[in-house]
MOPAC internal coordinates of N, CA, C and O (Angstrom, degrees):
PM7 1SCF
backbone

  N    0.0000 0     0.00 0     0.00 0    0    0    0
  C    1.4551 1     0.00 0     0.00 0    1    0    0
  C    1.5246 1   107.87 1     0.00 0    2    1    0
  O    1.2310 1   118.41 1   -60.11 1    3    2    1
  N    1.3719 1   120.63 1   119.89 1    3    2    1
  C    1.4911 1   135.21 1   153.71 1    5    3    2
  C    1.3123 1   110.22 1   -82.52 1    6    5    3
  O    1.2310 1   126.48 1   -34.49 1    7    6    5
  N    1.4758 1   105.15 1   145.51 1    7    6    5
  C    1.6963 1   110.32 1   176.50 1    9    7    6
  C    1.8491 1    95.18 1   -98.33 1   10    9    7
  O    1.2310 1   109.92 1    12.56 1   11   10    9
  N    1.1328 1   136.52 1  -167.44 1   11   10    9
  C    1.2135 1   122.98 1  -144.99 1   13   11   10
  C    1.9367 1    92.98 1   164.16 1   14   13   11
  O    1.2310 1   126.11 1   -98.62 1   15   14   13
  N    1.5187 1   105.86 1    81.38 1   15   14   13
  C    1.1753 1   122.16 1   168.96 1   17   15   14
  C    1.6549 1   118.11 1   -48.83 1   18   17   15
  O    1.2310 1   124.25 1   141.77 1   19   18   17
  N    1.0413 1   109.44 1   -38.23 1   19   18   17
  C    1.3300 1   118.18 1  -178.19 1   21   19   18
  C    1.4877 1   120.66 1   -66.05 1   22   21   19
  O    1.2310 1   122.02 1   166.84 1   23   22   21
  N    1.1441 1   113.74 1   -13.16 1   23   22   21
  C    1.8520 1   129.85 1  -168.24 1   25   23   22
  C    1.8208 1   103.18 1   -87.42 1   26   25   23
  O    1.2310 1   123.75 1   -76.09 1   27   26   25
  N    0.8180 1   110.41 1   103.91 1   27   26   25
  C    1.4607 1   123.07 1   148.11 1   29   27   26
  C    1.5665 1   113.19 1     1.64 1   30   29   27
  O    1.2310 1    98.92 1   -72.65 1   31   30   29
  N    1.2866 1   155.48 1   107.35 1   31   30   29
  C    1.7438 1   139.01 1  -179.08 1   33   31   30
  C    1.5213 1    82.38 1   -53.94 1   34   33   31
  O    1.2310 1   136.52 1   -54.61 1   35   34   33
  N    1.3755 1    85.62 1   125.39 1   35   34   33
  C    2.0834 1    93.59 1   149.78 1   37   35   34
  C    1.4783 1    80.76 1   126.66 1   38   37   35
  O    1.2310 1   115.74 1   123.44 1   39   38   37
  N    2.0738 1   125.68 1   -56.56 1   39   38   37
  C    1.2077 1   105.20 1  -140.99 1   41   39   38
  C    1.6475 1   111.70 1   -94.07 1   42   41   39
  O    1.2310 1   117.33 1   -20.05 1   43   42   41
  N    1.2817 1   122.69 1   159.95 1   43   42   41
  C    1.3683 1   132.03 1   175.89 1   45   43   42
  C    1.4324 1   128.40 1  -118.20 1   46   45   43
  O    1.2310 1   120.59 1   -42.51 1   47   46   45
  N    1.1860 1   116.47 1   137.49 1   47   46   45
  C    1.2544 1   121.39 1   177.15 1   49   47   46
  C    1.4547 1   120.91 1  -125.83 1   50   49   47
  O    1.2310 1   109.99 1   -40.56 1   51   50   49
  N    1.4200 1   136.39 1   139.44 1   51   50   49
  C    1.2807 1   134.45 1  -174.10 1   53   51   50
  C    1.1824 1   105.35 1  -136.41 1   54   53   51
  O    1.2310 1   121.94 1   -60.37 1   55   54   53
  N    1.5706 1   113.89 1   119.63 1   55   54   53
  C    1.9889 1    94.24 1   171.56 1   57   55   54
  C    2.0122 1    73.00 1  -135.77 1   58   57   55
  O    1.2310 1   138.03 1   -23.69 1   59   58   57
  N    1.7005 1    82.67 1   156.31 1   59   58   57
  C    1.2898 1   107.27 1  -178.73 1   61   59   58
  C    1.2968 1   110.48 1  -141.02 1   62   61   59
  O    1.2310 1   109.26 1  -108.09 1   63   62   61
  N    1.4426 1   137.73 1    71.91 1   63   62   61
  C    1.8189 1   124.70 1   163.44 1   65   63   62
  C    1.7871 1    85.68 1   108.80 1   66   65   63
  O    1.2310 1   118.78 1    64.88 1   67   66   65
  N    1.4429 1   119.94 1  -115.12 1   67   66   65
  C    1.1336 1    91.80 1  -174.45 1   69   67   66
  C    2.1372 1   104.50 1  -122.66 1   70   69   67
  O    1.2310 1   137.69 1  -152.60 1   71   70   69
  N    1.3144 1    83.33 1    27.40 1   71   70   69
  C    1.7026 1    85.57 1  -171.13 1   73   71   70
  C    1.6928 1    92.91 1   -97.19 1   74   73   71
  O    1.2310 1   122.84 1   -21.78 1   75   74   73
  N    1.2869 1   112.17 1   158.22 1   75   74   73
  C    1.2756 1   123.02 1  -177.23 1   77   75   74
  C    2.1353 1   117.30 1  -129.71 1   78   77   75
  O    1.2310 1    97.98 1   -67.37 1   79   78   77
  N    0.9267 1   156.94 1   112.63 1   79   78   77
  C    0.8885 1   136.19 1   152.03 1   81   79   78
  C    1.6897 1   123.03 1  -107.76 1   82   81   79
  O    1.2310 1   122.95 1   -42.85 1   83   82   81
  N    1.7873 1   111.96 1   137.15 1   83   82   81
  C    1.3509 1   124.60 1  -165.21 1   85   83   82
  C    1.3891 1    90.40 1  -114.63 1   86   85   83
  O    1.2310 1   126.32 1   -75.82 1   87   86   85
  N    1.5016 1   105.45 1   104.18 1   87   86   85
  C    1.5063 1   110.12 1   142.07 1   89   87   86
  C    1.5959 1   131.35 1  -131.45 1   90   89   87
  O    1.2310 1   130.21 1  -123.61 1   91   90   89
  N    1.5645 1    97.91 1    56.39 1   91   90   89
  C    1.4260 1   123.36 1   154.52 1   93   91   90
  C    1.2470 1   118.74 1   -38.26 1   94   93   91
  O    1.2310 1   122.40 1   -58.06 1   95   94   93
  N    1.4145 1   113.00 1   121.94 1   95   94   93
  C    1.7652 1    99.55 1   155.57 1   97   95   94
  C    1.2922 1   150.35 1   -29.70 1   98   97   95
  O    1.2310 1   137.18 1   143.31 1   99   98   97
  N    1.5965 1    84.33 1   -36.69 1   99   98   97
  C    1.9110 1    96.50 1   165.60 1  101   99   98
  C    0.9841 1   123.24 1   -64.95 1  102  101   99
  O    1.2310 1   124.45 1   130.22 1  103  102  101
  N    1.5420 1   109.07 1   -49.78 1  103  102  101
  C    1.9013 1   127.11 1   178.27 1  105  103  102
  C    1.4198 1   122.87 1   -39.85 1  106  105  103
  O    1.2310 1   136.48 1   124.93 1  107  106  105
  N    1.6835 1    85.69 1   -55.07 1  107  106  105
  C    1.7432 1   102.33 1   168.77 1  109  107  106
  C    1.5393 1   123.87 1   -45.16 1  110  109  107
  O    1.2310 1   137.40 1   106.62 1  111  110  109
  N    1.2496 1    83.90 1   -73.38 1  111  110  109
  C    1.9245 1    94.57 1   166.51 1  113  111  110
  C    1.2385 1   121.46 1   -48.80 1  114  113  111
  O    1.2310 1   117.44 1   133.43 1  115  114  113
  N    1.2491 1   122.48 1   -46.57 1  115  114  113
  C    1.8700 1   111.42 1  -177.95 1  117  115  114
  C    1.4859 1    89.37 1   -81.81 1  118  117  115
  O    1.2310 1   103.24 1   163.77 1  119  118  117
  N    1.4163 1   148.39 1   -16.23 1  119  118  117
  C    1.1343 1   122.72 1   162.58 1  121  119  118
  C    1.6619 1   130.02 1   -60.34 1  122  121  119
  O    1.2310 1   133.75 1   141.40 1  123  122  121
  N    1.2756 1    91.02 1   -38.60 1  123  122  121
  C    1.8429 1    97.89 1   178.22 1  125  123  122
  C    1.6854 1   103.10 1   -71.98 1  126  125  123
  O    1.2310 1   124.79 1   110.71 1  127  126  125
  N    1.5575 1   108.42 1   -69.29 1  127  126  125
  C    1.7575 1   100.35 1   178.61 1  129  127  126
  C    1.8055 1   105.47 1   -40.61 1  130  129  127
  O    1.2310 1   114.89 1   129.85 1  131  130  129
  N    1.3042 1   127.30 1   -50.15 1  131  130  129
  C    1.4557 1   106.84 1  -176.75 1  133  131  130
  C    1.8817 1   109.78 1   -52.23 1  134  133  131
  O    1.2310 1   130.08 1   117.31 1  135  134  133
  N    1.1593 1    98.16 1   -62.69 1  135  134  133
  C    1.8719 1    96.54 1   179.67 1  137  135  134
  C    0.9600 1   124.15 1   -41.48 1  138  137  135
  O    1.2310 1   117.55 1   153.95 1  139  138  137
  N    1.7047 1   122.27 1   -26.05 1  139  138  137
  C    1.8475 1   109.41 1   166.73 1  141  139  138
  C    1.4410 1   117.07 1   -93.35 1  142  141  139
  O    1.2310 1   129.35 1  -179.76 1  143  142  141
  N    1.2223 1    99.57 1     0.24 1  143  142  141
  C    1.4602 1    96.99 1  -176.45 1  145  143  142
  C    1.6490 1   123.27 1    99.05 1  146  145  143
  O    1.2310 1   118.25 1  -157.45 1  147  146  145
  N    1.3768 1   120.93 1    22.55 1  147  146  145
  C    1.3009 1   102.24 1   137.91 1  149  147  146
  C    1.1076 1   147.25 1  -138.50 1  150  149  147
  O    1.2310 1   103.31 1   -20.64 1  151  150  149
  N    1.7311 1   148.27 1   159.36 1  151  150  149
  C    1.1932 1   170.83 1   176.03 1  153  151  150
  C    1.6374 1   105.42 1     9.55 1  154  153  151
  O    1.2310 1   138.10 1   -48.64 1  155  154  153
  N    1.1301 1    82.53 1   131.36 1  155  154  153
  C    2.0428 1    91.56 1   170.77 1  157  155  154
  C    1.4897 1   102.18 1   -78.72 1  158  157  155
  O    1.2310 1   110.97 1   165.03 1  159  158  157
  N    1.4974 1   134.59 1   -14.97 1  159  158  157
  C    1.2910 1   151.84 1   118.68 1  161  159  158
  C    1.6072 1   106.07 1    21.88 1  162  161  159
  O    1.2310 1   136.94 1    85.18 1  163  162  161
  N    1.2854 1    84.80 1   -94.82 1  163  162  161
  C    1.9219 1   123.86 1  -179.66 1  165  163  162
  C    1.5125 1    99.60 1   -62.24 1  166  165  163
  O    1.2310 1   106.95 1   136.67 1  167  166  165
  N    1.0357 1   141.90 1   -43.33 1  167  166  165
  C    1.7449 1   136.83 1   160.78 1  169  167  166
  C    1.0236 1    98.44 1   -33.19 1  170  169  167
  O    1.2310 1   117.58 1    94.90 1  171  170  169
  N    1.3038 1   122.22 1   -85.10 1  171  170  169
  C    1.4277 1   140.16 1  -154.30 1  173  171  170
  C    1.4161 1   118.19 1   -44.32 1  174  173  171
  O    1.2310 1   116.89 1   137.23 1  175  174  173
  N    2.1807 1   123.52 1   -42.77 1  175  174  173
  C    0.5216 1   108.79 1  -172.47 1  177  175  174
  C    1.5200 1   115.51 1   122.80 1  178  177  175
  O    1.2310 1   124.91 1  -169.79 1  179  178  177
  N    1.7353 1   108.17 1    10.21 1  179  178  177
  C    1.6571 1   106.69 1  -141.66 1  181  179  178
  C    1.5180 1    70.10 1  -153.31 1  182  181  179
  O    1.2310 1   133.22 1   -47.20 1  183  182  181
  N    2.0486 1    92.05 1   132.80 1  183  182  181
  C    2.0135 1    99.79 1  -178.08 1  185  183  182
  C    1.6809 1   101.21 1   -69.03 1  186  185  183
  O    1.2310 1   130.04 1   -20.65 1  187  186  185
  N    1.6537 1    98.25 1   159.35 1  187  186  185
  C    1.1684 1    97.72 1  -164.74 1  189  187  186
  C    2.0482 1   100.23 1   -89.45 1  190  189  187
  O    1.2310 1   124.85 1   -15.28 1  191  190  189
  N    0.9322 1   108.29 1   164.72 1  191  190  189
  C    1.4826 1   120.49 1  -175.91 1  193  191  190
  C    1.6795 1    94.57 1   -55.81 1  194  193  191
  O    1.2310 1   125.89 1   -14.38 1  195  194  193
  N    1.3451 1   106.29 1   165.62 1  195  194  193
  C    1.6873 1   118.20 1   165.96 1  197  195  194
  C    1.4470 1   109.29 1  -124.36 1  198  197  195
  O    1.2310 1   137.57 1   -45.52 1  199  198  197
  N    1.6429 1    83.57 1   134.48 1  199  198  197
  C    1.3930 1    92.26 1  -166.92 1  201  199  198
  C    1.3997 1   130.20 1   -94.37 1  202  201  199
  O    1.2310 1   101.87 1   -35.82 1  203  202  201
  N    1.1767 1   150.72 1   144.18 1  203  202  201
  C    1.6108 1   129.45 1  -146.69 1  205  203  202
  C    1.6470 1    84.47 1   -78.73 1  206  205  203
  O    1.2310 1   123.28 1   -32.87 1  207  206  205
  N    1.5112 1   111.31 1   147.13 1  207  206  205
  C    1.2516 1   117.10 1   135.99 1  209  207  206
  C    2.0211 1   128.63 1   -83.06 1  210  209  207
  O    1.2310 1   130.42 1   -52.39 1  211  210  209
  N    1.7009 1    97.51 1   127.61 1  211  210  209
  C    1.1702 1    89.95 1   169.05 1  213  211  210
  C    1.6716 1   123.70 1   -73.21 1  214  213  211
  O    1.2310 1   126.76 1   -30.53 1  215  214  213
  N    1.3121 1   104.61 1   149.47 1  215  214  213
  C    1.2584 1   137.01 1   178.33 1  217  215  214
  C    1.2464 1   131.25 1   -41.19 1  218  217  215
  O    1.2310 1   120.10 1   180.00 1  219  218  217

């Protein structure tokens, strides 16, 4: 085990040979906002577009 200044408190990373697992804080989070459904947009930080209302 390396400690790894660069990691977020909370997030983890494991790679072993050629397998990798990301469970970064970030990862986590754009994983949940992706699963309900919204915008890599809204990740980023950037308003989201407007959408026409139909008529």
């Amino acid at each position: 085990m390396v400690e790894d200044g660069a990691l977020t408190p909370g997030g983890c990373r494991v790679e072993l040979g050629a397998s990798e697992v990301d469970a970064t804080l970030e990862t986590r989070w754009r994983r949940v906002v992706e699963g309900i459904g919204i915008s890599q947009d809204w990740l980023d930080g950037k308003e989201p577009e407007a959408k026409a209302k139909p008529r």
